[in-house]
C-alpha positions in Angstrom: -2.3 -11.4 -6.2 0.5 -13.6 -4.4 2.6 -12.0 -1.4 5.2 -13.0 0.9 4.3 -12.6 4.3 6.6 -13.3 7.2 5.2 -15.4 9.8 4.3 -13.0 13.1 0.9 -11.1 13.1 0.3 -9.1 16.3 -2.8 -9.1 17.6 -4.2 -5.5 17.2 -4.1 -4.4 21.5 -0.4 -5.7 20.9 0.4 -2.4 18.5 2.6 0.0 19.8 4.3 3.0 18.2 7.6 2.1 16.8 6.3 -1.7 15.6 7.3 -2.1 11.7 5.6 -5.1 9.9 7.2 -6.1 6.8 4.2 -6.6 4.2 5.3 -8.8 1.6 6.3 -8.4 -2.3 4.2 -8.3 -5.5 5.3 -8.0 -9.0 3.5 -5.8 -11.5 3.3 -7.0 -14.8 2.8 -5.0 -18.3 -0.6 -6.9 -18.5 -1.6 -5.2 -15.5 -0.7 -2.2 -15.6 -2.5 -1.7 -19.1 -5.6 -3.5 -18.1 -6.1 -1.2 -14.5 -5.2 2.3 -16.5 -7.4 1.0 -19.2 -10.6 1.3 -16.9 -9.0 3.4 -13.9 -6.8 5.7 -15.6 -6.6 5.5 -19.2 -3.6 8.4 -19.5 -1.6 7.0 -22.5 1.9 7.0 -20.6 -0.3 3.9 -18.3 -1.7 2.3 -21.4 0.1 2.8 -24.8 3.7 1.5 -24.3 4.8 2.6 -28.2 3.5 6.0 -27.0 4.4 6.5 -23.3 8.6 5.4 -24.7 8.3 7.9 -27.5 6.2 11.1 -26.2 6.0 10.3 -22.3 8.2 12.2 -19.8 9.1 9.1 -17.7 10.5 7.2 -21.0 8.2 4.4 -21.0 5.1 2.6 -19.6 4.2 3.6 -15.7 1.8 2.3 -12.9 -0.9 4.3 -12.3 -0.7 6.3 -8.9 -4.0 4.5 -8.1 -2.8 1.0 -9.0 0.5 1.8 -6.9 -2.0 2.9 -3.4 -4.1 -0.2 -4.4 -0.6 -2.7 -4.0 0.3 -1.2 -0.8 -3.3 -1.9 0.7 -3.9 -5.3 -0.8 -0.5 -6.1 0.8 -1.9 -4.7 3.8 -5.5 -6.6 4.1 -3.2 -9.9 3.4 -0.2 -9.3 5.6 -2.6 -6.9 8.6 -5.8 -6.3 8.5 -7.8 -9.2 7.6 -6.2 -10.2 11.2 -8.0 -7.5 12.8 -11.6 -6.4 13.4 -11.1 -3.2 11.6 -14.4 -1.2 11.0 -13.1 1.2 9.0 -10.6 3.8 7.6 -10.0 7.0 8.9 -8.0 8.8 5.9 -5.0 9.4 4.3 -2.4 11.8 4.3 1.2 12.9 3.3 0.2 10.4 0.0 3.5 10.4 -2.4 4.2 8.7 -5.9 7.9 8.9 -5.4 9.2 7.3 -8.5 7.9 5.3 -11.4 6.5 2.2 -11.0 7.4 -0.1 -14.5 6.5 -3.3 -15.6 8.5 -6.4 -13.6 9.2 -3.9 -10.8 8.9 -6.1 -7.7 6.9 -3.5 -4.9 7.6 -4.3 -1.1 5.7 -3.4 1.9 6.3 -2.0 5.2 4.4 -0.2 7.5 5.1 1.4 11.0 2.9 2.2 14.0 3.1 6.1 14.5 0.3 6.4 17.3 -2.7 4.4 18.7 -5.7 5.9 20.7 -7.9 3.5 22.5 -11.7 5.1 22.2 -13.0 2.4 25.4 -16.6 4.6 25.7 -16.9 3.6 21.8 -14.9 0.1 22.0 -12.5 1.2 19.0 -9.0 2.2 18.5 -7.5 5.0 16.4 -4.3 3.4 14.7 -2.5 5.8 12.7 0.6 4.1 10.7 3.4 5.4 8.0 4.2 3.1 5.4 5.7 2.3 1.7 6.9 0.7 -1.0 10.2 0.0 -1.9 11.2 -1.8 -5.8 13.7 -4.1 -6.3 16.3 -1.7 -5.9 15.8 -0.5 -2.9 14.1 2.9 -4.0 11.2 3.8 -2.6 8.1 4.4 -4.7 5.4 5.3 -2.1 5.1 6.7 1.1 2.0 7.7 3.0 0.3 8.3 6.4 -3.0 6.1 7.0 -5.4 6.2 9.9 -7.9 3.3 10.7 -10.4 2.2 13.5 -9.9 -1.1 14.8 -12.7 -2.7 17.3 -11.0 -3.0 21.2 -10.8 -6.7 22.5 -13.1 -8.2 24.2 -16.1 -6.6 22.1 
């Protein structure tokens, strides 16, 4: 997977509610899509393009859900959290599909800080975030809520 990632990474102390990071782009091919649903979610309107245009509900081929989540986190780990000592994920919440994903769609990231807790007795941080992804159009396609421990500095 190739992104575009803007240049600034804050250092994870440096988070504050408010702080959007833009994630970078990624392009979903018809290859793709067909060869994730095939073992992840082999539903025919993800797998069978002659069937998902003529007896689908969206018209056509679609993204899995799943394969939708996973472009928003790898875009994540590579613009984020491969910068920070994360030991884990927390959950997430207020997960929505939005609209369709298709084949060529073009998928931009963004996430936003909502809240950080610093845990010093337990040297982590609780950093809870909103985020997305946005096509080529503008639309949005996913939105979420995601929670995440990150080590504190210095430990």
């Amino acid at each position: 997977m190739k992104s575009v990632a803007p240049t600034f990474v804050p250092d994870r102390e440096d988070l504050r509610p408010g702080y959007r990071t833009e994630l970078g782009s990624y392009t979903l091919s018809t290859d793709e899509i067909v060869a994730f649903a095939s073992q992840w979610d082999p539903q025919f309107f993800h797998v069978d393009e002659g069937r998902a245009a003529n007896e689908g509900y969206i018209g056509g081929l679609i993204a899995s859900g799943v394969q939708t989540l996973a472009v928003y986190q790898r875009l994540s780990v590579d613009r984020l959290l491969r910068h920070w000592d994360v030991i884990g994920g927390a959950g997430i919440r207020d997960l929505r599909f939005l609209r369709p994903v298709r084949p060529g769609d073009t998928l931009t990231g963004f996430t936003v800080i909502e809240d950080v807790q610093g845990q010093p007795a337990r040297g982590r941080m609780r950093v809870v975030s909103t985020g997305g992804l946005i096509n080529q159009n503008r639309k949005q396609v996913l939105a979420l809520t995601m929670s995440a421990y990150l080590r504190m500095r210095g430990l």
